[in-house]
Every structure is written in structure tokens, then in C-alpha cells.
TIVO-2410 file (N, C-alpha, C; in nm, 3 decimals):
# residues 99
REC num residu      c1      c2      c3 atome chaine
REC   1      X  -5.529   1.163   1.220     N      A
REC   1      X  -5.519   1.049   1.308    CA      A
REC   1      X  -5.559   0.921   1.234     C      A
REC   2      X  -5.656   0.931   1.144     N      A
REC   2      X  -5.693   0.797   1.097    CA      A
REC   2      X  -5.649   0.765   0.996     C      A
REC   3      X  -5.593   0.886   0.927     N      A
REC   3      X  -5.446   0.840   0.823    CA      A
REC   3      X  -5.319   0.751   0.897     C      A
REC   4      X  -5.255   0.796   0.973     N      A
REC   4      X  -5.160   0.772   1.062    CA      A
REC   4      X  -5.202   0.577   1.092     C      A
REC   5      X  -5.324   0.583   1.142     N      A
REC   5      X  -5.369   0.443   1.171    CA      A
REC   5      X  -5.397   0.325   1.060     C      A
REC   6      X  -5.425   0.408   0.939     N      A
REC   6      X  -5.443   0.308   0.854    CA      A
REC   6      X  -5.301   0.296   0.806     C      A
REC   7      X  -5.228   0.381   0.819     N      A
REC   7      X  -5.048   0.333   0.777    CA      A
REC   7      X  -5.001   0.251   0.811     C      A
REC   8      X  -5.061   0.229   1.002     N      A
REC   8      X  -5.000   0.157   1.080    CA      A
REC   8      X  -5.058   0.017   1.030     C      A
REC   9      X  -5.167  -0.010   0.990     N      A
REC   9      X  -5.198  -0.171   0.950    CA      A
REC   9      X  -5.158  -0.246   0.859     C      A
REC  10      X  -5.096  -0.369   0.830     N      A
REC  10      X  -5.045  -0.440   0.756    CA      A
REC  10      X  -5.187  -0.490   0.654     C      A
REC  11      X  -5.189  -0.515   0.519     N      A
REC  11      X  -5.269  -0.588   0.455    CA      A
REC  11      X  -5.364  -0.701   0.514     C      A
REC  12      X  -5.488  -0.699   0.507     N      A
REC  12      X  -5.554  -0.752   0.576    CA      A
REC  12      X  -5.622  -0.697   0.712     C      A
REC  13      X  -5.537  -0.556   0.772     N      A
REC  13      X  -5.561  -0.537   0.883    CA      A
REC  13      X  -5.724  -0.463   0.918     C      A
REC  14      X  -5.762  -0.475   0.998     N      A
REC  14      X  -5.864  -0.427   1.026    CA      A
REC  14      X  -5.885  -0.315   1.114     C      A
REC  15      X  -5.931  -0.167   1.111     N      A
REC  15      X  -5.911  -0.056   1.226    CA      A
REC  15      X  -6.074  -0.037   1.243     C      A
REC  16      X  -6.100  -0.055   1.373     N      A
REC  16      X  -6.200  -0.049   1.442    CA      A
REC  16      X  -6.248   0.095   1.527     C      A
REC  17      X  -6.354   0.176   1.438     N      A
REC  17      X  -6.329   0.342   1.511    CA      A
REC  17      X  -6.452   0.352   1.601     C      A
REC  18      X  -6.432   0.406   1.709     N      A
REC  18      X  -6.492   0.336   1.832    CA      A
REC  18      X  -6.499   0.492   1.940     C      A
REC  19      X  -6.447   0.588   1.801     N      A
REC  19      X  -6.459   0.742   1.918    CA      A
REC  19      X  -6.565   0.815   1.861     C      A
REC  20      X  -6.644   0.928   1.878     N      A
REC  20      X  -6.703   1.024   1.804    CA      A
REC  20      X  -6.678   1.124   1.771     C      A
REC  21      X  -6.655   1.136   1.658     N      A
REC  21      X  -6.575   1.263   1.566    CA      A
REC  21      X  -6.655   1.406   1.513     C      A
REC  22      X  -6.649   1.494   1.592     N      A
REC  22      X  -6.720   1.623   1.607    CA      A
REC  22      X  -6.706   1.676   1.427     C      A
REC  23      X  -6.621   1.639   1.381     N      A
REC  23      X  -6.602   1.650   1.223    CA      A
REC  23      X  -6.567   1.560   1.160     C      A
REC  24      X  -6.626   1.590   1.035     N      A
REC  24      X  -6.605   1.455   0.910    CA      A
REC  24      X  -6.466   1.453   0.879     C      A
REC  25      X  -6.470   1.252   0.868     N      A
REC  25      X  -6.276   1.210   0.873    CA      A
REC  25      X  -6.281   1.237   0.698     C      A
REC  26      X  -6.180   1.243   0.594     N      A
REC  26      X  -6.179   1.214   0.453    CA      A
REC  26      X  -6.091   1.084   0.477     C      A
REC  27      X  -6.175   1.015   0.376     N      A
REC  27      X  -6.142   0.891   0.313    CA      A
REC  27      X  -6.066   0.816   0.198     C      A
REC  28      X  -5.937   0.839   0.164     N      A
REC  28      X  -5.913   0.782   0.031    CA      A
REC  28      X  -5.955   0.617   0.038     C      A
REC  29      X  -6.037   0.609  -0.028     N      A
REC  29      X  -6.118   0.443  -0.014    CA      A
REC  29      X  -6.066   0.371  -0.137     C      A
REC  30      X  -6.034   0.404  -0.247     N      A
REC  30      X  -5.936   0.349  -0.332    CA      A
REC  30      X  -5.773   0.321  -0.274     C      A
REC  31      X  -5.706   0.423  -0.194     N      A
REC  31      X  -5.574   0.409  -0.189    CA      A
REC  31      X  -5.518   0.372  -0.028     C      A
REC  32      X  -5.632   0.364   0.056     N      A
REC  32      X  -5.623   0.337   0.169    CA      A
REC  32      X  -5.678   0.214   0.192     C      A
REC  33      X  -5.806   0.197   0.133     N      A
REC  33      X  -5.875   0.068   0.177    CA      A
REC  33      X  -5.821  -0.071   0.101     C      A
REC  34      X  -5.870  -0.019  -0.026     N      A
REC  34      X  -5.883  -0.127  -0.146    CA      A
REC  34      X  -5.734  -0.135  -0.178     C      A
REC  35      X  -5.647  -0.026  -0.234     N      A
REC  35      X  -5.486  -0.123  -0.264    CA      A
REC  35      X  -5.427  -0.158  -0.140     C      A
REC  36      X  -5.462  -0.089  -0.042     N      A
REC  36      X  -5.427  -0.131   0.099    CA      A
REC  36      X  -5.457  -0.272   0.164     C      A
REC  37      X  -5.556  -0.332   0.131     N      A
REC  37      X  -5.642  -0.464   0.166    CA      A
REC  37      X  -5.649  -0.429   0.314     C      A
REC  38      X  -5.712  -0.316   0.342     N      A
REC  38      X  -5.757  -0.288   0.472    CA      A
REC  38      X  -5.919  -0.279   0.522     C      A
REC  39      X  -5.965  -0.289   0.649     N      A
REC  39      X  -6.121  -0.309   0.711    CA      A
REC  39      X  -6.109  -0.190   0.731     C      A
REC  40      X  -6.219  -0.077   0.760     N      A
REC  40      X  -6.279  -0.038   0.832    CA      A
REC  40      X  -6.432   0.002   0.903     C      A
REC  41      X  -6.445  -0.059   1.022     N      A
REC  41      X  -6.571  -0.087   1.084    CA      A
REC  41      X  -6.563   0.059   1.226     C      A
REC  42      X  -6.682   0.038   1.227     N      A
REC  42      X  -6.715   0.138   1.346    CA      A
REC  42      X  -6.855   0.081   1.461     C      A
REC  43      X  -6.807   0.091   1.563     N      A
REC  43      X  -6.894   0.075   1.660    CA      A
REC  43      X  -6.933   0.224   1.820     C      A
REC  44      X  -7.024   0.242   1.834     N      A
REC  44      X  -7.091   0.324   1.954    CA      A
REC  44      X  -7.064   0.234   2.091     C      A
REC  45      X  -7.135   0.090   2.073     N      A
REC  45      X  -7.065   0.040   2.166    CA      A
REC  45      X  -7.037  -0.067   2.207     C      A
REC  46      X  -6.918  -0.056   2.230     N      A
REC  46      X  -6.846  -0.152   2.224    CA      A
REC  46      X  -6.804  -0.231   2.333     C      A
REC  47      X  -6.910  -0.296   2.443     N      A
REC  47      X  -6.832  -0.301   2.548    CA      A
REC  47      X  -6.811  -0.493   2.511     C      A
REC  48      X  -6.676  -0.534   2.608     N      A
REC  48      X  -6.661  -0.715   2.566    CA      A
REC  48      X  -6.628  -0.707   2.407     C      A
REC  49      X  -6.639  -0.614   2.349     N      A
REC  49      X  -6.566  -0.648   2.179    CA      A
REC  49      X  -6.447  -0.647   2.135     C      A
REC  50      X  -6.368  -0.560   2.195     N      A
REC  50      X  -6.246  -0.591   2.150    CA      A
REC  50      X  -6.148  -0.656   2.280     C      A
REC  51      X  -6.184  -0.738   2.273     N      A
REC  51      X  -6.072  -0.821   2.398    CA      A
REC  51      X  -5.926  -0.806   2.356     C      A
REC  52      X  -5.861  -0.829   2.264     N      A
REC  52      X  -5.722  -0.818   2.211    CA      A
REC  52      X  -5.680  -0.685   2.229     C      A
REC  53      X  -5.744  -0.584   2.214     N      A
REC  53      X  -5.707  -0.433   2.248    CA      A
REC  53      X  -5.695  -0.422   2.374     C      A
REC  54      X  -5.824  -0.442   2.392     N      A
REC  54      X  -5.818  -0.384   2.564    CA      A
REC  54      X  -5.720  -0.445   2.631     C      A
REC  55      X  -5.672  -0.605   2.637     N      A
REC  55      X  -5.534  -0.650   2.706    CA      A
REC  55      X  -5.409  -0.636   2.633     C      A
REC  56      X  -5.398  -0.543   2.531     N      A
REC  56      X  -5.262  -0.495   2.517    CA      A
REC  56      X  -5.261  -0.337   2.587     C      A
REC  57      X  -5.363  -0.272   2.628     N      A
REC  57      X  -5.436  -0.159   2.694    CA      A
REC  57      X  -5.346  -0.146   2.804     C      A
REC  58      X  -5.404  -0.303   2.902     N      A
REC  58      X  -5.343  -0.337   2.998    CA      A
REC  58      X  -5.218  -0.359   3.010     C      A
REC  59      X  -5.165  -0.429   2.933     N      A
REC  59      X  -5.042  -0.450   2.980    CA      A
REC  59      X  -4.901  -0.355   2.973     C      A
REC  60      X  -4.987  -0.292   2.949     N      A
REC  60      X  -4.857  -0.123   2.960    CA      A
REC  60      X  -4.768  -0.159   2.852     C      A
REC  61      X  -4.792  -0.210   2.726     N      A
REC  61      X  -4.676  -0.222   2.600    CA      A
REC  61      X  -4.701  -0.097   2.532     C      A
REC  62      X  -4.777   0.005   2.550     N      A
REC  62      X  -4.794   0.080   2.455    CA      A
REC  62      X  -4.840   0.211   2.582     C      A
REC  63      X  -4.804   0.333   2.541     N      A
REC  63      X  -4.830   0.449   2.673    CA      A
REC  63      X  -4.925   0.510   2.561     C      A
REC  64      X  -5.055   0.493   2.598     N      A
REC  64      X  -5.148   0.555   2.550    CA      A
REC  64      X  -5.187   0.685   2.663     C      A
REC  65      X  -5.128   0.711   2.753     N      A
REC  65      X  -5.134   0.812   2.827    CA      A
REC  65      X  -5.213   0.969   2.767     C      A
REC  66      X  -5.119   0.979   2.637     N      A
REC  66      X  -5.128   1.133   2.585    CA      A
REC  66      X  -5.295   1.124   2.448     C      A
REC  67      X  -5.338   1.012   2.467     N      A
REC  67      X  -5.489   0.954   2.405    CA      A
REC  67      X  -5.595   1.029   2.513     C      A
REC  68      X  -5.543   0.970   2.593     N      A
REC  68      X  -5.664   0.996   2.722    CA      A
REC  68      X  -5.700   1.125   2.788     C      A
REC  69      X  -5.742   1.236   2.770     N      A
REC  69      X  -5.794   1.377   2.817    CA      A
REC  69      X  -5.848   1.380   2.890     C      A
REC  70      X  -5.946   1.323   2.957     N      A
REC  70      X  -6.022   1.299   3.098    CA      A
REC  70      X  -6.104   1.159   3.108     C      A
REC  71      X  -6.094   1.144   3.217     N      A
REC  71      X  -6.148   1.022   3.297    CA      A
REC  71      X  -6.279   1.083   3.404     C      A
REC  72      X  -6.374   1.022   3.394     N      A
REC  72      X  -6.531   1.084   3.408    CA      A
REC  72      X  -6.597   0.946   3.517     C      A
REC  73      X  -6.669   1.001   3.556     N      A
REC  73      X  -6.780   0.841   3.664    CA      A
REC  73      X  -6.845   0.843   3.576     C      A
REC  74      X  -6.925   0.728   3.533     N      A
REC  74      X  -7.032   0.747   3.432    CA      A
REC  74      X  -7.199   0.815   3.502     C      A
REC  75      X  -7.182   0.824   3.597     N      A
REC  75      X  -7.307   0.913   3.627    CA      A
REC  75      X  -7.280   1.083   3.613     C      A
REC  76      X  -7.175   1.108   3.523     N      A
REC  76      X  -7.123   1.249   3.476    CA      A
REC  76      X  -7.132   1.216   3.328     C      A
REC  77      X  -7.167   1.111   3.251     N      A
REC  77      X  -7.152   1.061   3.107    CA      A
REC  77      X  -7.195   1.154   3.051     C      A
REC  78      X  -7.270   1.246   3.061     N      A
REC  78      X  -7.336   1.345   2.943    CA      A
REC  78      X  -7.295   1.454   2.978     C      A
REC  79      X  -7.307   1.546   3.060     N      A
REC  79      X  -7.264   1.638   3.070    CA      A
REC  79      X  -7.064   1.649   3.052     C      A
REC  80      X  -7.007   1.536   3.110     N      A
REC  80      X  -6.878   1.548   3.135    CA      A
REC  80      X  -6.818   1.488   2.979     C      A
REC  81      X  -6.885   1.374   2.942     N      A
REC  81      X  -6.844   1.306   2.852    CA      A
REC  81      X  -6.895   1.363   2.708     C      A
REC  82      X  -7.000   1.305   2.646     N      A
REC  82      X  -7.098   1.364   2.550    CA      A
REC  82      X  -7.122   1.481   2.527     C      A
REC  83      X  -7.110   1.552   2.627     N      A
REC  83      X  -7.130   1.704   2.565    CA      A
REC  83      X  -6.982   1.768   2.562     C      A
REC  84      X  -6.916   1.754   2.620     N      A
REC  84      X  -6.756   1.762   2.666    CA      A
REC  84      X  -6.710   1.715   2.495     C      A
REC  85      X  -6.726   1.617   2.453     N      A
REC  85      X  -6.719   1.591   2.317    CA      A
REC  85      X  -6.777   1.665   2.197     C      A
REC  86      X  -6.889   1.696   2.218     N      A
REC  86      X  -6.975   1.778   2.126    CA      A
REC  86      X  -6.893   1.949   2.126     C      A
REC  87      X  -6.927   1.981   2.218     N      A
REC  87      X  -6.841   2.119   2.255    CA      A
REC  87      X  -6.676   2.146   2.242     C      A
REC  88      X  -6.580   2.032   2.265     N      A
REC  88      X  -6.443   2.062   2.276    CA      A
REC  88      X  -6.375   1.946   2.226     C      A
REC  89      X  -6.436   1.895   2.045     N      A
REC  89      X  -6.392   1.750   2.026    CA      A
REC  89      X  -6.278   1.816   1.935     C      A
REC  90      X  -6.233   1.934   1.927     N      A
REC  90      X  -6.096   1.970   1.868    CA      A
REC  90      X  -5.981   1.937   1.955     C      A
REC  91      X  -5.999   1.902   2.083     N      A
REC  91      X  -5.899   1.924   2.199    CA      A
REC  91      X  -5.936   1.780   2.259     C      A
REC  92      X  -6.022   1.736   2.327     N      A
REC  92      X  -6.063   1.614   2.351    CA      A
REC  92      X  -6.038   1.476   2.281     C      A
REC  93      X  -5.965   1.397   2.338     N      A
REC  93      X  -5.940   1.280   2.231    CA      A
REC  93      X  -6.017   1.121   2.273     C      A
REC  94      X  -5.981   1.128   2.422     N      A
REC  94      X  -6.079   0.957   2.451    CA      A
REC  94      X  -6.097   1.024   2.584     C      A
REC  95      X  -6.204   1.040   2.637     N      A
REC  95      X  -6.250   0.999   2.789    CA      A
REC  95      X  -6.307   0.886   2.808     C      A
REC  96      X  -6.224   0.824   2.926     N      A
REC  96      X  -6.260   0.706   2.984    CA      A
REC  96      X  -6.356   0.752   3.077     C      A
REC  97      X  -6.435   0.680   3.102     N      A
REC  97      X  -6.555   0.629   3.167    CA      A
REC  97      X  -6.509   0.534   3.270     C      A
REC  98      X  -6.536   0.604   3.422     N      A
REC  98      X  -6.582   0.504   3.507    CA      A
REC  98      X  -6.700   0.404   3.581     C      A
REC  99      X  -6.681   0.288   3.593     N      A
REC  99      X  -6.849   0.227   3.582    CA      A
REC  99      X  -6.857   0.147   3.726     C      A
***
């Protein structure tokens, strides 16, 4: 997946990883980052940070549908979310959180 994403960025681009990965990603940091002239940053949390994402999110230009594996209340955050991740992050890709 995070091969795939750094393909997708043009020089200069920046990919912001913002999920938690039950296993270690590999990195070509010479041939991905550096001849690439690509960012990569990571944040836990992120809420109000990426405004430009989240309203292309919205506006239905992109069907992120098959991203999303479950949608949770956040008073289920650990058991439904966090551990749901820890336990089944081979199969699990983004649960949204309701607040």
C-alpha cells in the first residue's frame, strides 16, 4: 500500500501516514524518497490537520468506500477500534470513528 502511494505522488509530494500498522512497512529511502523528491511524515493524531484531504473525502471525487472496514462510536474506541487493529490489522484497513 505505501509503495502504491508513494508512486502516486509527483516530486515534491508529501504522504502523510496517519493509520497504525500491526507490521513493519520496508522503505526504499534512496529510490522512493530521495530520487523521488518525496515527504514522508506520520501523525497518531491528527484531528483539524489535514483539511485538503478531508474535503476531497467529502466531496465524493474519490470512492474510498473499499478503505473503510468498520465505523465504531468512539465510546467503543478500544475495544472496537485499537484492539480490533492490534488483533485483525491483516484484514482491517481504516475504522472511522464516531464522535
Amino acid at each position: 500500500m505505501v509503495d502504491a502511494l508513494l508512486a502516486s505522488l509527483r516530486p515534491g509530494g508529501r504522504l502523510k501516514v496517519v493509520a497504525i500498522h500491526v507490521n513493519p512497512v520496508e522503505l526504499d529511502l534512496t529510490g522512493q524518497l530521495i530520487m523521488g523528491d518525496k515527504v514522508v511524515g506520520g501523525s497518531i493524531g491528527y484531528a483539524n490537520d489535514h483539511v485538503e484531504a478531508i474535503e476531497l473525502a467529502r466531496s465524493d471525487k474519490l470512492d474510498l468506500s473499499k478503505f473503510i472496514t468498520r465505523k465504531i462510536h468512539v465510546e467503543n474506541i478500544v475495544e472496537d477500534g485499537y484492539t480490533r487493529l492490534r488483533d485483525h490489522g491483516e484484514t482491517e484497513v481504516k475504522i472511522l470513528v464516531h464522535m
